[in-house]
Residue, then its C-alpha position, 0 to 999 in steps of 0.5 A: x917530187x916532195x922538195x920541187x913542191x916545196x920549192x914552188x910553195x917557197x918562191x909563191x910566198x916570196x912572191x906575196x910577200x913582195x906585195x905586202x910587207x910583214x914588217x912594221x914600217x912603209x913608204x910612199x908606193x914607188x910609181x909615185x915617187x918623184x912624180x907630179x900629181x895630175x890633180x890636188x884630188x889624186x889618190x895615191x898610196x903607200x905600200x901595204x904592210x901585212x896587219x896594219x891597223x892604221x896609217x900616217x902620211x906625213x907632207x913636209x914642203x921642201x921648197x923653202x916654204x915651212x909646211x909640215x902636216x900629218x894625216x891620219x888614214x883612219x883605218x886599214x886602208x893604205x890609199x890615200x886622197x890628196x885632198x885631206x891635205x889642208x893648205x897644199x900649194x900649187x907647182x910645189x914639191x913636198x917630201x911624203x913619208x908613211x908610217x904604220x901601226x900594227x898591233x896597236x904600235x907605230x912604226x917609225x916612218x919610212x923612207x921620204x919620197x918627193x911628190x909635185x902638186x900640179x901647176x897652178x889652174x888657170x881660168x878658163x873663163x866661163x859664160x851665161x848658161x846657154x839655156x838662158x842666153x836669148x831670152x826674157x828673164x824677170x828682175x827677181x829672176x835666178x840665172x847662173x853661168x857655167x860652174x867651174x870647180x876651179x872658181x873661187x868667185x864670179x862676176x857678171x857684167x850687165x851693158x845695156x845693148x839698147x841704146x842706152x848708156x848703162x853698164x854694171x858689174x856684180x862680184x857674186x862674192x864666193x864659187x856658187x855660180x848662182x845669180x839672183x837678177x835683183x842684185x843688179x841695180x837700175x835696170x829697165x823693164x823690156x831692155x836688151x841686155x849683154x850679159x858676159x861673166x869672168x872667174x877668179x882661179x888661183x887669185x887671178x880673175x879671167x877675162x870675160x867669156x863670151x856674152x850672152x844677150x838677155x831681156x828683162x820682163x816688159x814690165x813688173x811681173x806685178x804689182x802692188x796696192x792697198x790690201x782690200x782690207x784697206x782700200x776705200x777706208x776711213x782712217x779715224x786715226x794718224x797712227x793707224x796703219x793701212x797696208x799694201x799687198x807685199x812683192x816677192x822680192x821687193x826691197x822697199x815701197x812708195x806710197x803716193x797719195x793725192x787728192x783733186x780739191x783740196x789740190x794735194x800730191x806727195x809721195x812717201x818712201x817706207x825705206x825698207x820691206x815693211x808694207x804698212x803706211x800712216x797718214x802720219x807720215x804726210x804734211x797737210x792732209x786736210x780733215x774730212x778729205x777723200x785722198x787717193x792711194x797708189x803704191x809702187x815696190x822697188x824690185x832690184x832698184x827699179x820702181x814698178x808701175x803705180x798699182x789700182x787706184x784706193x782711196x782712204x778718207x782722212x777722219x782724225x779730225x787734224x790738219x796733220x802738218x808734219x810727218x810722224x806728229x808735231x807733239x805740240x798738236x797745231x804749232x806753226x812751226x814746221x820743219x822740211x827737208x830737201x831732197x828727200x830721198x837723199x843720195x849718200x854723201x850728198x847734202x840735206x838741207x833741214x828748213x826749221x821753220x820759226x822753231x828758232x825765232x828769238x835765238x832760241x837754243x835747240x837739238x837736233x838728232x837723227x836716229x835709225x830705224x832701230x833706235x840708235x842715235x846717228x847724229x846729236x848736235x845743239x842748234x841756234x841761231x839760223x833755220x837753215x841746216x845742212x847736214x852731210x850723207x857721210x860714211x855714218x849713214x846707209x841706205x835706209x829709213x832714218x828719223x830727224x828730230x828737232x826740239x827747241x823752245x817747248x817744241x818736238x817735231x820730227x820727220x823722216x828722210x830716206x837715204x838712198 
């Protein structure tokens, strides 16, 4: 009875013994030798050794392309997750091989077994989220489409469906499937929309999903005017700002300002998100003249209705002649532009006046709205000058500059 007993306690320790090895050295487990993952996220393991510290799997591409990583398990554990291999391709075979450390040594590593990443993912194309298809959304809205984990980038095609010829496309630039409706430019309020969306996967962009139709506010969810603050106002100074009320999202400003007598109409961009405005920035305002002051923002490249009506009385005691001061006070001098805004790589033509009457020599600049110098260049002779909207230029705010015979103007221009 004694030896049948240690005989069974003999074949229960092979047994064990058979499930976790007591030597120092490993291998890939054998149901994944020359197998094919079904995910670049599989865990697989090695074969467990009795005592193990630590583990290191080592992935050597055998196709031809030079790959070799090693990756440390971190502790006792023998699985393994696919993922913490860095740079795997799809449809490849590597040769893993494992080594362990016990007792504070590493073994060498074990035997190489082949293992198949799986083939490469195809896109399998995507669309709007449906909760979203069919209704209205405003121009600053957030949609988004149906995530892949697969995609690497989206894009969102806009097509008019009302009629009018409009079609846009916006990359959305990386795997967040988010979508900010003010990054589509020109769209019109109370329009009908087909929106489809298509996902880059591997490096190879899908084909569109199915459309989904949406519709933009009927008009601006608000819209803006001069702060009570400043509404209905004396402005004893041409540099004194008056401000307007901000908009969410909007990404720049007009201000129109008119009066019935003395007859005057002109508008001015603020170029950017800033929300204040001067009368400097307006040519012919007349002493003591009541104007009336309207404002619109700009919310994903489309103009909002004009806002409540303010006025603001000018009482700076100057007939300011010409955008952001003439520094010689009352010259007749005065420079103009056209057309302002101005389209990027289209022409500016710069009128200055009599500033170059008896050939005087001048300089002409344009500077950003941080300071830097874009264009430097010396004038004469004709009062003409065309300046082109090059590569040099952004849409933005910049400043024209011109200084010749004991005069300085400037002006402004936007660049669209």
């Amino acid at each position: 009875m004694k030896k049948l007993t240690g005989i069974i306690s003999l074949i229960c320790g092979l047994a064990f013994a058979s499930d976790a090895r007591s030597v120092n050295s490993t291998e890939l487990s054998p149901n994944y030798c020359g197998g094919t993952l079904s995910t670049m996220t599989q865990e697989i393991s090695c074969v467990a050794v009795i005592g193990a510290q630590n583990y290191k799997y080592v992935f050597t591409n055998v196709g031809g392309v030079a790959f070799s990583q090693t990756v440390w398990r971190g502790d006792t554990t023998n699985d393994f997750n696919m993922t913490w291999v860095t740079g795997l391709l799809y449809g490849a075979t590597y040769a893993v091989t494992v080594a362990v450390e016990t007792a504070g040594v590493w073994g060498s590593l074990g035997s190489a077994c082949n293992l198949t990443t799986p083939a490469p993912p195809e896109a399998l194309g995507t669309q709007l989220t449906p909760s979203i298809c069919g209704n209205t959304v405003t121009m600053t809205q957030e949609i988004s489409c149906v995530a892949d984990p697969n995609a690497q980038n989206y894009k969102y095609l806009f097509t008019n469906i009302g009629g009018v010829a409009f079609s846009q496309t916006i990359y959305r630039g990386d795997k967040t499937n988010d979508f900010n409706m003010a990054w589509v430019t020109g769209l019109a309020y109370g329009a009908p929309y087909a929106v489809s969306v298509a996902e880059e996967v591997n490096g190879v962009w899908g084909a569109f999903g199915s459309s989904c139709p949406i519709v933009t506010a009927a008009s601006a969810s608000t819209t803006t005017g001069l702060t009570a603050a400043d509404c209905n106002t004396v402005i004893s100074s041409p540099s004194t700002p008056f401000y307007c009320t901000a908009v969410a999202g909007a990404l720049n400003y007009k201000w129109l300002m008119t009066c019935a007598s003395p007859v005057y109409n002109q508008t001015q961009w603020a170029g950017s998100t800033a929300t204040d405005c001067y009368l400097s920035w307006y040519s012919g305002l007349t002493p003591g003249a009541v104007y009336n002051v309207q404002v619109s923002a700009n919310i994903g490249g489309t103009w909002t209705p004009w806002g409540p009506t303010c006025t603001i009385t000018n009482n700076t005691g100057l007939r300011l002649r010409n955008p952001l001061n003439n520094t010689s006070g009352e010259s007749t001098s005065e420079i103009s532009m056209y057309p302002n805004p101005v389209a990027i790589n289209s022409a500016l033509t710069i009128d200055l006046g009599n500033m170059l009457n008896n050939q005087v020599a001048g300089q002409l600049k344009v500077i950003d709205i941080l300071g830097s110098e874009i264009i430097s260049k010396q004038i004469s002779g004709s009062s003409l000058i065309n300046l082109t909207m090059d590569e040099h230029f952004k849409p933005g705010m910049y400043f024209v500059e011109v200084t010749a015979g004991g005069q300085k103007q400037s002006t402004r221009i936007v660049v669209q």
